[in-house]
N, C-alpha and C positions, 0 to 999 in steps of 0.2 A: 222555671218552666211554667206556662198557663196552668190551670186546671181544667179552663175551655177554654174553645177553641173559637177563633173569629166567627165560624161559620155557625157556629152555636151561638156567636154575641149577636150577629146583624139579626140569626132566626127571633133571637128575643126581641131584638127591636122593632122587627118588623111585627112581634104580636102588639106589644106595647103601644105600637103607632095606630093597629088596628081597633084596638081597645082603648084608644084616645085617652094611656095613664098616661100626662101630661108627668108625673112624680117618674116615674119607669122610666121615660123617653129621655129626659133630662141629667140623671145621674149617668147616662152613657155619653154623653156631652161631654167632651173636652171643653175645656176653656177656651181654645184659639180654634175651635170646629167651623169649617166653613161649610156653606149646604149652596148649592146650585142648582137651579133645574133650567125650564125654558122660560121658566117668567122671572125666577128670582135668581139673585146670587145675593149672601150673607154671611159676614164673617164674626165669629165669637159668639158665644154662649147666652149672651143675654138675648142678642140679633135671632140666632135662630131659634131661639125659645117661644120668642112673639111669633115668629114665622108660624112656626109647628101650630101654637096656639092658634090663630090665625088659618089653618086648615080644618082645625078640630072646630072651632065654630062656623064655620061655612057650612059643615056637613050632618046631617043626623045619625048615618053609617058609613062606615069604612071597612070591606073585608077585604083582607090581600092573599091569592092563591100564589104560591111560590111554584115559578114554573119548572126553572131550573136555578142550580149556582153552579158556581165555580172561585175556588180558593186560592187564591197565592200567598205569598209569604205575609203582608199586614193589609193585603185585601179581600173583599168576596166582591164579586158583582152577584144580583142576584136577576134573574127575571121576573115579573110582576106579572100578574092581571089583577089590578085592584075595581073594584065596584063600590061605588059612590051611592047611596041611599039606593039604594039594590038595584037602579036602576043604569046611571053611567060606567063604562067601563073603559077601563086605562090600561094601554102595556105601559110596561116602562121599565126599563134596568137603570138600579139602584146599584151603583159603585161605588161602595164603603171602606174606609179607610181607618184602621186604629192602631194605636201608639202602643207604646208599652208596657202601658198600665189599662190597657185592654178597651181604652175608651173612644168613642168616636173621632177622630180629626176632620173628616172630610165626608160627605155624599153628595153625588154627582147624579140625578136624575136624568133620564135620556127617555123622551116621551116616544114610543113607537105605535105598533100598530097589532090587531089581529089577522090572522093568516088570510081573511077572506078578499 
């Protein structure tokens, strides 16, 4: 049985991602983890390693408000408002997937909108 809990793995990651620990983000990496959003799709560990890296130097800041989740059995979607150098702001649910050794396989970004 876990010790934690998915919903506590993706909360980590998503500080880790906020915190641009590139060391944090990656040991949650499966080996065969795919990441997909609207601009990318990438499959395995090394792929989405550069990817991530690849976000973290584009930006100066990243902070992510977690709006809401919701858990099932090896997934959490989470909803987002992330804010890019304090100034861009992004919805977006993050659809995470992990195996049984608690590590990522899969995320699925789905870029949306604020209520207005």
């Amino acid at each position: 049985m876990k010790s934690i809990s998915n919903k506590e793995l993706c909360l980590s990651y998503l500080s880790k991602y906020a915190n641009k620990d590139i060391k944090g983000v990656v040991e949650l990496f499966a080996d065969d983890i795919k990441l997909r959003d609207w601009k990318i799709n990438v499959v395995g560990k090394k792929n989405a390693l550069k990817e991530t890296l690849k976000n973290f130097e584009a930006v100066d800041s990243i902070e992510i408000e977690v709006l809401s989740t919701h858990e099932s059995e090896n997934t959490v979607a989470a909803e987002l408002k992330i804010t890019i150098n304090k100034i861009e702001e992004l919805y977006v649910v993050d659809v995470i997937t992990f195996n049984v050794d608690s590590q990522i396989t899969s995320i699925r970004a789905y870029l949306g909108r604020d209520e207005d």
